[in-house]
VOKOL-514744 format. One line per 3 residues: number of its first residue (from 1); their letters; for each residue z, x, y of C-alpha. Coordinates in steps of 0.5 Angstrom, whole numbers, plus 500, padded with zeros to 3 digits. Layout:
N
NUM) a) Z,X,Y; ...;
END
This chain:
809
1) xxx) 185,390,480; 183,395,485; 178,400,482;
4) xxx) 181,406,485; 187,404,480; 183,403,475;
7) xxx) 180,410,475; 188,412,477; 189,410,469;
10) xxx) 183,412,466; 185,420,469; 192,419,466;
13) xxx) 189,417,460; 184,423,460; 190,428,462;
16) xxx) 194,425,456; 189,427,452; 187,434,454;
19) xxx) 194,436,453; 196,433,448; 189,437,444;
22) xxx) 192,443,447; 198,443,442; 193,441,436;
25) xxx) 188,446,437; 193,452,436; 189,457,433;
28) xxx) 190,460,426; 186,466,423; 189,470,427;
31) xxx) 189,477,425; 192,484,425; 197,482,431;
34) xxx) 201,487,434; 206,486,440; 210,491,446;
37) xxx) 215,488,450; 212,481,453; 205,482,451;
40) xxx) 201,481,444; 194,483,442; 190,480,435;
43) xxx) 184,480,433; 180,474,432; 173,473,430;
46) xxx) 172,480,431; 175,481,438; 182,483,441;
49) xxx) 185,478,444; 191,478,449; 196,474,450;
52) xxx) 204,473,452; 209,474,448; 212,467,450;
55) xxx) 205,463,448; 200,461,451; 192,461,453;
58) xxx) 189,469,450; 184,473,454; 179,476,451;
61) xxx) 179,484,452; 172,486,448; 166,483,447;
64) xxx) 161,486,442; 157,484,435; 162,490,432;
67) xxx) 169,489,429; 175,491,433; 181,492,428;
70) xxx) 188,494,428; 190,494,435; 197,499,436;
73) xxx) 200,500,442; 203,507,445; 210,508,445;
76) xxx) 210,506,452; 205,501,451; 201,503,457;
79) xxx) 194,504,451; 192,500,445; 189,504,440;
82) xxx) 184,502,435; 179,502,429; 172,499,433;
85) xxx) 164,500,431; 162,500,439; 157,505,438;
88) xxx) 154,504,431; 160,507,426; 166,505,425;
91) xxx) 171,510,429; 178,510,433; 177,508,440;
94) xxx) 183,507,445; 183,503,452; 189,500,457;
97) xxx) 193,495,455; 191,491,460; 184,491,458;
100) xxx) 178,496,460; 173,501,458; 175,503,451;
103) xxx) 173,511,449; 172,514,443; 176,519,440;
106) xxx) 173,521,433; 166,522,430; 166,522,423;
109) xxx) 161,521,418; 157,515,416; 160,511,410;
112) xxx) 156,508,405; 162,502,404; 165,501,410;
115) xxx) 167,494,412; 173,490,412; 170,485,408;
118) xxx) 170,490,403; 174,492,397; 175,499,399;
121) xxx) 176,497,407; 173,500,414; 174,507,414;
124) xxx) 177,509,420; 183,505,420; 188,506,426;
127) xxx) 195,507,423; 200,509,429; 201,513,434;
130) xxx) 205,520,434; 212,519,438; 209,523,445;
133) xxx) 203,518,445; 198,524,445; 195,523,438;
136) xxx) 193,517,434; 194,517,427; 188,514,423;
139) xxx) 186,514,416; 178,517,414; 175,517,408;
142) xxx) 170,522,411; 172,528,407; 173,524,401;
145) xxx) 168,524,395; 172,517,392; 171,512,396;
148) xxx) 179,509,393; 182,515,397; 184,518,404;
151) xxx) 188,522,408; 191,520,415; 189,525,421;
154) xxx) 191,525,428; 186,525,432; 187,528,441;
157) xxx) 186,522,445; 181,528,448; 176,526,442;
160) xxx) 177,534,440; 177,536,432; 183,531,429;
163) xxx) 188,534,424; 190,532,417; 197,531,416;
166) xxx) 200,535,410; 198,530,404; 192,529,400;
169) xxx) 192,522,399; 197,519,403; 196,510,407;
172) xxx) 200,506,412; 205,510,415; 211,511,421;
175) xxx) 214,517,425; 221,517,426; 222,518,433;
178) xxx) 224,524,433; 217,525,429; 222,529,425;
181) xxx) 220,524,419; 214,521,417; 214,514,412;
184) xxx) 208,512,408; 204,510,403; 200,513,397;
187) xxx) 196,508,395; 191,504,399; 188,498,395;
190) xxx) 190,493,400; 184,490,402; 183,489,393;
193) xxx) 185,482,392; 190,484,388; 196,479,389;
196) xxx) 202,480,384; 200,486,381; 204,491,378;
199) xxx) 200,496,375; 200,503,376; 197,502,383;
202) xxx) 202,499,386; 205,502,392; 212,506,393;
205) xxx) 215,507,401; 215,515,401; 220,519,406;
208) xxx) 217,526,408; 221,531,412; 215,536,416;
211) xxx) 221,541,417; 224,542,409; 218,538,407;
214) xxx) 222,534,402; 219,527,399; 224,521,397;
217) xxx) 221,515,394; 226,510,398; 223,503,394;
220) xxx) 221,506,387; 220,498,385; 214,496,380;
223) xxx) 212,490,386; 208,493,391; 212,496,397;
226) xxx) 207,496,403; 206,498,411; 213,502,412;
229) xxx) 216,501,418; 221,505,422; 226,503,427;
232) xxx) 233,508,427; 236,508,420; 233,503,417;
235) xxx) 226,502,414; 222,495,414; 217,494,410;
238) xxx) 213,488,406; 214,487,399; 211,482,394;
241) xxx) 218,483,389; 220,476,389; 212,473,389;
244) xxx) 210,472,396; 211,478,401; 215,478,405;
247) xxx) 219,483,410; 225,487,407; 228,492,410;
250) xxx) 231,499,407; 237,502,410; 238,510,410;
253) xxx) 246,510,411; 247,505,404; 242,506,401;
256) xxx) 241,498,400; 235,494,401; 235,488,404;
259) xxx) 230,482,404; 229,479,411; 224,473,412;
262) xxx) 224,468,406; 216,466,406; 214,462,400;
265) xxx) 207,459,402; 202,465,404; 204,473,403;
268) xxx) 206,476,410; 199,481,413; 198,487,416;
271) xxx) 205,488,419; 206,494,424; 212,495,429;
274) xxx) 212,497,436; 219,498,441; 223,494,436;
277) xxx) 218,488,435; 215,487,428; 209,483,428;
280) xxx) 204,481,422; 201,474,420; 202,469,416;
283) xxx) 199,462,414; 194,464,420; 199,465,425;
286) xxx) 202,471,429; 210,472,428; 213,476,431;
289) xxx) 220,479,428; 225,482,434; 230,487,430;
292) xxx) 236,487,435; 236,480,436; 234,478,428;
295) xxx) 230,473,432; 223,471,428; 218,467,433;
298) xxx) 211,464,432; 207,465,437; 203,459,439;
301) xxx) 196,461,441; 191,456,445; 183,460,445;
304) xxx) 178,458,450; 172,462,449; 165,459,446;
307) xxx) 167,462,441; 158,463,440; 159,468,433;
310) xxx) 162,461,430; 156,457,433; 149,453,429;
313) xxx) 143,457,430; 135,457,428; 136,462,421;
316) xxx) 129,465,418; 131,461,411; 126,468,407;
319) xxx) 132,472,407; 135,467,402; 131,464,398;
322) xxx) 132,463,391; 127,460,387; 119,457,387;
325) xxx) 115,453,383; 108,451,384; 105,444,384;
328) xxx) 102,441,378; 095,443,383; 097,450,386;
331) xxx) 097,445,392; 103,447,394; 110,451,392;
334) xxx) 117,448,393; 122,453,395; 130,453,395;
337) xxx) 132,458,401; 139,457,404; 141,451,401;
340) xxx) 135,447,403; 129,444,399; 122,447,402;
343) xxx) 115,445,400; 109,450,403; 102,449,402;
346) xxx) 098,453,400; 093,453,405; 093,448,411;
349) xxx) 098,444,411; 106,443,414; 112,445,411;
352) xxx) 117,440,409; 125,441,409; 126,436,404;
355) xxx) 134,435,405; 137,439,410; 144,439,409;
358) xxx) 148,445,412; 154,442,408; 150,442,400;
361) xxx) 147,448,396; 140,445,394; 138,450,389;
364) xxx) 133,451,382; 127,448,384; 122,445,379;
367) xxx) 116,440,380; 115,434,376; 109,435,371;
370) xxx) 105,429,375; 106,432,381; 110,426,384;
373) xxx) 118,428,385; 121,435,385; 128,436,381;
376) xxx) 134,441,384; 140,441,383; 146,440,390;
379) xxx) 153,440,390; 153,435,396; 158,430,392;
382) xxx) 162,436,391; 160,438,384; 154,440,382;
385) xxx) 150,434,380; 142,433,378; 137,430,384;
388) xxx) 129,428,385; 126,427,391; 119,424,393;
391) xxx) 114,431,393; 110,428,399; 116,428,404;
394) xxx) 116,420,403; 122,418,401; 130,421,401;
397) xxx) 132,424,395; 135,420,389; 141,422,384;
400) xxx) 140,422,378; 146,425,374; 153,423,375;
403) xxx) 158,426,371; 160,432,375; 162,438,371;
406) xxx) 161,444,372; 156,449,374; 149,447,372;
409) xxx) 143,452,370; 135,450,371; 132,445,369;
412) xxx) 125,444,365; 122,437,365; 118,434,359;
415) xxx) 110,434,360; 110,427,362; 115,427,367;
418) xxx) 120,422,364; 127,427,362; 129,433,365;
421) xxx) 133,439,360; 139,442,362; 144,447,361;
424) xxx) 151,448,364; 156,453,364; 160,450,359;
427) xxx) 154,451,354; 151,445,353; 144,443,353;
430) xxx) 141,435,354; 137,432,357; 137,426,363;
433) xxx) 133,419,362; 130,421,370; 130,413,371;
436) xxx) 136,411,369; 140,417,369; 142,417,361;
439) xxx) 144,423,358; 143,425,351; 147,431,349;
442) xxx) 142,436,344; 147,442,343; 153,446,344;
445) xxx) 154,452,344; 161,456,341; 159,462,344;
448) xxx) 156,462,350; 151,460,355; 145,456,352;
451) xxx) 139,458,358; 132,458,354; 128,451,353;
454) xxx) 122,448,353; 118,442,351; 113,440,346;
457) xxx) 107,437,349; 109,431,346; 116,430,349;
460) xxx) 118,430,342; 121,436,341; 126,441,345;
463) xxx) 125,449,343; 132,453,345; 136,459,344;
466) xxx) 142,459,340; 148,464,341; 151,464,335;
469) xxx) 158,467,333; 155,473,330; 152,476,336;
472) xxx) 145,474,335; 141,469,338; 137,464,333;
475) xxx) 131,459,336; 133,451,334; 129,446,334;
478) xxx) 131,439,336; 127,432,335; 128,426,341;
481) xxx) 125,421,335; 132,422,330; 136,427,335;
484) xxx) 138,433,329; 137,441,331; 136,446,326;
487) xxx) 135,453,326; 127,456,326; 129,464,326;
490) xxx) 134,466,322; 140,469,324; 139,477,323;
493) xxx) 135,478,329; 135,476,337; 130,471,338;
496) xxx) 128,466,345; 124,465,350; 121,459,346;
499) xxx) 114,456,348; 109,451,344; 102,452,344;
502) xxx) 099,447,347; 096,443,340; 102,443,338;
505) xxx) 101,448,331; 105,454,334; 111,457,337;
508) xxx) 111,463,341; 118,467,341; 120,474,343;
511) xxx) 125,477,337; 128,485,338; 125,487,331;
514) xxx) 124,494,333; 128,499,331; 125,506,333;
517) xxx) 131,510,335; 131,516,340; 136,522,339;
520) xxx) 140,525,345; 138,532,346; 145,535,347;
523) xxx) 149,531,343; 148,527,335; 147,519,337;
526) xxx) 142,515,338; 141,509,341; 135,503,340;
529) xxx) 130,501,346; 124,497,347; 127,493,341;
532) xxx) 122,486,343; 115,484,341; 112,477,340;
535) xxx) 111,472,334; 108,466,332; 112,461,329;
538) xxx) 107,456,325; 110,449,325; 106,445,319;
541) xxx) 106,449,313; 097,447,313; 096,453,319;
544) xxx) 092,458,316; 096,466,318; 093,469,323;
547) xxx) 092,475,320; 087,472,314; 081,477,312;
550) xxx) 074,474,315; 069,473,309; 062,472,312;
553) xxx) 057,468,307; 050,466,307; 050,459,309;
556) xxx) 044,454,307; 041,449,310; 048,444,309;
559) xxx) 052,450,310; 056,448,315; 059,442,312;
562) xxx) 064,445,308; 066,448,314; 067,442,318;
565) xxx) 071,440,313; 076,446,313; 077,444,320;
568) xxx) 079,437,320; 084,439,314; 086,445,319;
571) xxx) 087,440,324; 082,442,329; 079,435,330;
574) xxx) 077,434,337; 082,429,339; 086,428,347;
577) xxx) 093,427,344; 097,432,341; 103,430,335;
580) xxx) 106,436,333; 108,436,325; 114,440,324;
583) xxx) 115,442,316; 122,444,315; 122,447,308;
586) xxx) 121,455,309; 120,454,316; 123,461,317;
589) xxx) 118,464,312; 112,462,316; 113,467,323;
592) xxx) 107,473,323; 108,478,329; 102,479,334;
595) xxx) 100,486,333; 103,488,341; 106,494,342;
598) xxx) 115,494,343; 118,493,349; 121,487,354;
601) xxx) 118,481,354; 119,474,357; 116,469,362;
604) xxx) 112,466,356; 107,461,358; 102,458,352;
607) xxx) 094,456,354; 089,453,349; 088,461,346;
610) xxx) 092,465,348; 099,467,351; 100,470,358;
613) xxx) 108,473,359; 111,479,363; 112,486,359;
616) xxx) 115,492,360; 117,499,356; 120,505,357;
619) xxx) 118,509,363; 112,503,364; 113,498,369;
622) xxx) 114,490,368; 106,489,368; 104,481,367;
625) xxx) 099,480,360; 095,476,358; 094,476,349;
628) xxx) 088,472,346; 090,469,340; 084,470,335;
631) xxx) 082,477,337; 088,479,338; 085,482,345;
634) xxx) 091,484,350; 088,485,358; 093,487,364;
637) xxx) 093,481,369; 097,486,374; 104,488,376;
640) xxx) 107,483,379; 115,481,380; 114,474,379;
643) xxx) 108,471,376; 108,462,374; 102,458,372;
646) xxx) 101,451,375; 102,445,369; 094,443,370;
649) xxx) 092,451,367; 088,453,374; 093,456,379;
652) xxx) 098,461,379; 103,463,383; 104,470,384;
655) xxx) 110,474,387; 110,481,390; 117,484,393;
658) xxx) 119,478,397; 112,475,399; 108,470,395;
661) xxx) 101,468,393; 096,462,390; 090,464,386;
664) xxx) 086,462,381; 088,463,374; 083,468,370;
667) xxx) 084,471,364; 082,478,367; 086,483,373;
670) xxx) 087,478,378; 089,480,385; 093,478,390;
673) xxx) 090,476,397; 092,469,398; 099,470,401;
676) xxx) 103,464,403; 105,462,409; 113,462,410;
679) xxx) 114,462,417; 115,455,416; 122,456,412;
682) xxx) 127,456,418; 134,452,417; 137,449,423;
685) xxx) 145,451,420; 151,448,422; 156,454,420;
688) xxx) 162,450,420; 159,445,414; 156,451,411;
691) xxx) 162,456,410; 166,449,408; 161,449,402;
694) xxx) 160,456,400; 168,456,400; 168,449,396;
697) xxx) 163,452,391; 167,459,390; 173,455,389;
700) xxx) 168,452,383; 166,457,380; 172,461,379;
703) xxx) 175,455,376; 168,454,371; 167,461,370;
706) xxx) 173,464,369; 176,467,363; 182,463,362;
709) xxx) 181,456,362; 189,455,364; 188,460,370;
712) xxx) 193,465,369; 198,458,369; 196,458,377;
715) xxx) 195,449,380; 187,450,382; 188,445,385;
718) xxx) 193,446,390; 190,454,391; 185,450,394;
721) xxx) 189,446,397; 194,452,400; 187,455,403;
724) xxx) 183,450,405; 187,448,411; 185,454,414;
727) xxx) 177,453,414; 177,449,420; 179,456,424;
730) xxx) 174,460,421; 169,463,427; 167,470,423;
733) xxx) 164,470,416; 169,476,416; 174,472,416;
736) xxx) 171,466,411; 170,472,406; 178,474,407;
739) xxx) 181,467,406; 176,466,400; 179,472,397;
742) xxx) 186,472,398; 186,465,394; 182,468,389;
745) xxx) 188,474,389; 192,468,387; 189,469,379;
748) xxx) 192,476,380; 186,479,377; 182,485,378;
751) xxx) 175,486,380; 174,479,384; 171,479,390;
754) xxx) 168,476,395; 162,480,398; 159,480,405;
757) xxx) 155,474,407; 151,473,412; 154,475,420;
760) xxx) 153,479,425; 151,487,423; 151,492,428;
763) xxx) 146,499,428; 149,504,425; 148,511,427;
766) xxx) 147,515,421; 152,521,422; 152,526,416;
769) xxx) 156,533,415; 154,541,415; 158,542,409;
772) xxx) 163,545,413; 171,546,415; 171,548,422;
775) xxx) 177,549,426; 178,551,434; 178,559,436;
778) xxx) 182,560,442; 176,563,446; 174,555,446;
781) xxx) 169,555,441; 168,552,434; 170,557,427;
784) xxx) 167,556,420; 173,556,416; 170,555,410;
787) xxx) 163,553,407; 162,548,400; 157,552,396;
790) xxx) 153,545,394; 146,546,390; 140,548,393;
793) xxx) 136,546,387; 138,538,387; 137,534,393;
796) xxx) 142,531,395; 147,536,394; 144,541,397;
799) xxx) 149,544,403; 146,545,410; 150,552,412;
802) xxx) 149,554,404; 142,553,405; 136,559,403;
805) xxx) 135,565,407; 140,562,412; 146,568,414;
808) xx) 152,564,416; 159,565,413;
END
C-alpha cells in the first residue's frame, strides 16, 4: 500500500476522532445564561462567555481572577450588565454585547460577606434593566445592618448616585414594559441551600404599581415562587411546588397559573428574560425557552480555552496543615498538610512527601513509639481507613484497616508499637493488631463520641473518656489481658484527659469539680467557669496518698533499713519493667486533688515526677505547666498553641501561630528559637483529583454525621449519583463548592453549607462610608441629606461626619 494512502487513512481516522470529541465534550456548569436575539452569554468558570444561540464554540469576553456573575442584556441588547469584581469590590459593570472594556457604574462599601460561594451571596447583584435602558437595577447590601437583607437601586450608566426603588427590602425583579409596574421578591435566600422548604422564608411574586402604589401577591403559595419574569400579561416565574423547580407562568387576565417545563432531575437556576427569551440552567446546561414559540431548546455548548483556573499547580502545603507529631527522638516532625504525609528534620536533612496523592486526604498523623512507621488515616479506597508507612521513606505505605465505616478520629499507639487505638463517628473506640490488621473493639458509646485514650506503659490497659446518657463523662478502664471495661470516676462529674504515670501507680485525669459561680451585675443569674483542675487516680490500693503528713525521726546507725523496707512494699524497687496493678474495689475512693488552681486543663502528658499540661482561666491566656508530683511546685513553661513531648522524654515540639519548633525538653521556661524549616511542604496538586476527593469526602461526612440516620428519607446514594456526573466540568472551586451544595440541599435542611476553599482571591479595596445620605443639588454638587448620629465614645460605631468638633449638618 502506498504510504500517502496510508497517511490518507491515518487522517481520517484522526478527523473522525476529533469530531466526534467535539460532541462529547459538551460543556456543563454553565451558569447564570441569558439570551437576545441570536446571542447568549453565561458564566463559566468565573468568566462570561458567548456563544449563538444555535450552539456551537463560545468566545470568551473577560479575562480576570474576579467573578463575573449575572450578565443582562439591555432591551435592545446592544450592552451586557453585570455583577464584577475587576477592581477589588464586587459592583456593577456594563460592556457591549459584542464584547469590550467593561465600565463601572456603582461605588458602594466593602462587605464583610460578599461572595457567590456564600450563604448570603455577592453583594451587587445585577437584577435588570429599567425599560429605556438608561439604568441598571442591582440589589446592594450596602446600606443594610443585616446581611439577610437589601433593596434594589437603580444606578445611571454614568456611574452617578443610584436610587433606591421604593421598598425596604425587595430581590429579583421585572418591569412591565411601560415600566408602569414592577414584579418582585421580598425574600433573598436563594443562595442557602434550602431545596423544598416551606417555612416562613419562602418567597411569593409581588405586583407593584409605581402609580397607585398598590401591591398584589400573585402566587400566595407556601413553595417557593422565584425570579419573577414579565412578558405582556403573563408573569413566568420558577417554582419549586411539585418538588423540583420548574417554569410557571401567571396570567393577569384569568388569573390562572399554569406550569410550563416538566423537569424532574435538577431544579431550573437563575432564570431571567430578555426580548421574549427565558434563559436558566439545568442539569449544567443552558435552555433557552422561546414564549412565542413555546419552544424550549438546549444549547450545546463546546469550550476551547486553557481553562489555566482548572489547571495542576506547585501550592505551599503550610496554609493547610492540620496535624504534627514528633519523632520518638525529636529527630524529626510528621505533618499532615493538604492531604499529604510529610516528614521534616529538625536540623539537616530533606523533607519527605511520604504519599502524595492529590485524589486522597491523608490526615491525623502519629509516629510510631520506636521510631519505624508513621500511622494516618486516608480515604484513598474511598472510605476512611487506617495506613502505616515506613518513617525513613523507604517503602510504600501499607493498609492496616479494612472495614470501611465511617469517619475515623486519631489515633494513639500502644508504647511498643504493636496496637494502634481509634475512634470513629459512630462512637466506637478499638484498637487494631498493626501486623495483622485485627480489630478488637473496647467500647461503644450510646451518647456520643469516644475522643479521649491512652495506653498504659504496659500495653495492657486502655484509659478513655466515656459519655453517659446522663450529660457526664466517666474515665473507664479496660484490660487487653480479659477484655472488660469499667468505670474509675463516678458518674456526677465530667472527668478525661486520661494519662498513666510512667511506673504504672497513677492516672492523671482533668474533672470539672469546681463550682464558684459569678453574679451578673444587671440581672439575678449566675453562671460556673473555670470549673477543671487536676487529679491523681491511685491504681493499687498500696500507693500511699499524696498528701500524708511528713514525720522526721532520729535515725541510728541501721536506721535506713526499715526505710528500704517501706520502699520495696511501696513498690519503688528499681526495676526496667513496669506491670501496672489495677485494684477494682474502691477504686473511685482513691482519687486525691493536686492543689492546682480552677481553669482549663488539657494536653496531659506524664514524666517519671511530674506532670506537663496546657492550662488556661479566666482573663489568663492558655500557658504550657509543668506540676512536680512530690513537692507540689508548679512552674510556667511558656505560652504556647501547641506543645507534644517526644516518646523518649527529651524533646518537645512547640507551636507558635503557625510555625513550629524542636527543643530540649526543661522542666523550667523554655524558649522557642529552633524553628522548623517548612519550606519544603510544597504539594504538586492535580485539581481535577483533588475537588473529586473533597466531593466524595462531604457526601460522606453528611451521610456519617447527619442527624437522621435515614437522611430525611432521601437515597444518598443516588444524590451522590445525580450530582456527581457534573464533577468532570468543574474549572472553578466556586463552581465545586455550588454542586456540593445543591446536593447537600437535597436533605432539605438548614444551616448546611459548604464554605469557600481554595481559589482565586482578587485584592479588596476597603471602601467605607461617611455615615451619610447624600443626594444631588441642582447646582451639580453633593447634598447632606441626613447624618446617623453614631457613637462617639465606642469604636467602631463612631459616625464620621458626627464626629467631635466637626461642624457639618
Amino acid at each position: 500500500m502506498p504510504i500517502r494512502l496510508i497517511l490518507l487513512f491515518v487522517f481520517l481516522g484522526l478527523s473522525t476522532y476529533l469530531l466526534g470529541n467535539d460532541t462529547e465534550d459538551e460543556a456543563r456548569l454553565l451558569r447564570f445564561p441569558t439570551a437576545h436575539g441570536d446571542q447568549v452569554v453565561f458564566t463559566y468558570a468565573g468568566d462570561l462567555y458567548t456563544v449563538a444561540r444555535t450552539g456551537g464554540t463560545a468566545r470568551k469576553l473577560t479575562n480576570h481572577p474576579g467573578m463575573k456573575l449575572f450578565p443582562r442584556f439591555s432591551n435592545d441588547g446592544s450592552k451586557i450588565a453585570f455583577t464584577g469584581q475587576y477592581d477589588g469590590n464586587t459592583e456593577v459593570y456594563v460592556m457591549s454585547s459584542s464584547g469590550g472594556v467593561p465600565e463601572r457604574i456603582t461605588y458602594t462599601t466593602t462587605l464583610g460577606r460578599d461572595d457567590v460561594s456564600d450563604r448570603m451571596g455577592p453583594n451587587n447583584i445585577v437584577m435588570t434593566w429599567t425599560p429605556d435602558d438608561e439604568h441598571v437595577v442591582f440589589r446592594t447590601r450596602d446600606n443594610s445592618f443585616n446581611s439577610f437583607k437589601g433593596v434594589l437601586m437603580k444606578a445611571p450608566l454614568s456611574g452617578e448616585l443610584p436610587e433606591q426603588l421604593p421598598f425596604s427590602v425587595a430581590s429579583w425583579c421585572s418591569y412591565t414594559e411601560d415600566g408602569n409596574q414592577l414584579a418582585y421578591n421580598r425574600v433573598f435566600r436563594e443562595f442557602r441551600t434550602w431545596k423544598y422548604y416551606r417555612g416562613g422564608q419562602a418567597d411569593d411574586i409581588w405586583l407593584f404599581d409605581f402609580e397607585s402604589g398598590e401591591t398584589e401577591n400573585i402566587t400566595d403559595h407556601q413553595s417557593q415562587n422565584l425570579f419573577p419574569m414579565v412578558h405582556g400579561d403573563r408573569i413566568f416565574f420558577a417554582s419549586d411546588r411539585d418538588r423540583t423547580m420548574n417554569l410557571f407562568v401567571y396570567d393577569r387576565s384569568s388569573g390562572e397559573t399554569t406550569k410550563v417545563t416538566e423537569f424532574d432531575e435538577f431544579d431550573i437556576k437563575w432564570p431571567n428574560i430578555s426580548g421574549g427569551l427565558i434563559s436558566f440552567e439545568n442539569g449544567g446546561y443552558i435552555y433557552i425557552y422561546d414564549i412565542e414559540s413555546e419552544n424550549l431548546q438546549r444549547v450545546s455548548v463546546n469550550l476551547k480555552e486553557d481553562l489555566a483556573v482548572g489547571r495542576d499547580k506547585r501550592v505551599d502545603a503550610t496554609d493547610n496543615l492540620y496535624s504534627s507529631a514528633i519523632s520518638q527522638d525529636g529527630a524529626r516532625v510528621v505533618f499532615s498538610a493538604r492531604g499529604d504525609v510529610f516528614s521534616v528534620p529538625a536540623k539537616k536533612g530533606v523533607t519527605r512527601n511520604l504519599t502524595q496523592s492529590s485524589g486522597a486526604h491523608d490526615k491525623s498523623v502519629s509516629w510510631s513509639p520506636d521510631g519505624k512507621w508513621i500511622g494516618y488515616i486516608s480515604d484513598k479506597t474511598g472510605e476512611d481507613e487506617l495506613y502505616i508507612v515506613p518513617s525513613d521513606g523507604s517503602g510504600e505505605a501499607r493498609q492496616v484497616s479494612d472495614d470501611g465505616g465511617p469517619y475515623k478520629y486519631s489515633m494513639e499507639w500502644s508504647p511498643d508499637s504493636r496496637f494502634i487505638a481509634l475512634s470513629d463517628r459512630s462512637h466506637h473506640l478499638y484498637y487494631y493488631n498493626v501486623e495483622n490488621g485485627n480489630r478488637t473493639t473496647v467500647a461503644h458509646s450510646q451518647d456520643w463520641e469516644i475522643r479521649d485514650f491512652t495506653w498504659s506503659q504496659d500495653n495492657r490497659w486502655i484509659a478513655y473518656s466515656l459519655p453517659n446518657l446522663w450529660g457526664a463523662t466517666q474515665i473507664h478502664l479496660y484490660s487487653l489481658d480479659n477484655g472488660e471495661s469499667f468505670p474509675v470516676t463516678d458518674e456526677w462529674y465530667n472527668a478525661g484527659s486520661p494519662e498513666f504515670s510512667p511506673d504504672g501507680k497513677y492516672l492523671y485525669f482533668v474533672s470539672q469539680r469546681e463550682f464558684n459561680p459569678i453574679y451578673s451585675q444587671t440581672e439575678w443569674n449566675h453562671a460556673f467557669i473555670d470549673m477543671s483542675n487536676l487529679f491523681i487516680l491511685h491504681l493499687s490500693d498500696e500507693t500511699l496518698s499524696l498528701h500524708k503528713v511528713e514525720n522526721t525521726e532520729s535515725i541510728g546507725k541501721d536506721g535506713n533499713k526499715e526505710e528500704k523496707e517501706e520502699d520495696k512494699e511501696n513498690g519503688d524497687e528499681d526495676s526496667d519493667e513496669v506491670k501496672v496493678v489495677v485494684d477494682r474495689e474502691g477504686i473511685m475512693d482513691r482519687v486525691e486533688n493536686l492543689s492546682t488552681s480552677a481553669g482549663n486543663y488539657w494536653g496531659l502528658r506524664a514524666l517519671e515526677d511530674g506532670v506537663f499540661y496546657m492550662y488556661s482561666a479566666s482573663g489568663k491566656s492558655p500557658a504550657v505547666k509543668f506540676l512536680e508530683l512530690e513537692s507540689k511546685k508548679e512552674t510556667a513553661i511558656g505560652s504556647f498553641n501547641g506543645f507534644s513531648i517526644s516518646h523518649d522524654g527529651k524533646k518537645v515540639l512547640i507551636r507558635e501561630r503557625s510555625d513550629y519548633f524542636i527543643e530540649d525538653l526543661q522542666k523550667r521556661e523554655i524558649k522557642a528559637e529552633n524553628k522548623l524549616d517548612l519550606s519544603g511542604l510544597v504539594v504538586h496538586v492535580d485539581r481535577k483529583e483533588e475537588w473529586t476527593q473533597i466531593f466524595n469526602e462531604t457526601w460522606r461526612q453528611m451521610r456519617d454525621f447527619f442527624y437522621d440516620p435515614d437522611m430525611h428519607g432521601v437515597d444518598w446514594e443516588a444524590i451522590k449519583s445525580k450530582y456527581e456526573q457534573l464533577l468532570p466540568y468543574v474549572n472553578h472551586r466556586n463552581d465545586l463548592t455550588y454542586i456540593m451544595g445543591e446536593m447537600i440541599g437535597e436533605l432539605s435542611v438548614g444551616h448546611a453549607y459548604v464554605n469557600n476553599g481554595d481559589r482565586p482571591e482578587v485584592d479588596r479595596v476597603q471602601l467605607g462610608l461617611l455615615g451619610a445620605e447624600f443626594s444631588r443639588h441642582e447646582s451639580g454638587f453633593y447634598q447632606i441629606d441626613k447624618i446617623l448620629p453614631g457613637a462617639n465614645w465606642m469604636e467602631g460605631v463612631k459616625s464620621p461626619l458626627a464626629a467631635v468638633g466637626f461642624d457639618v449638618s
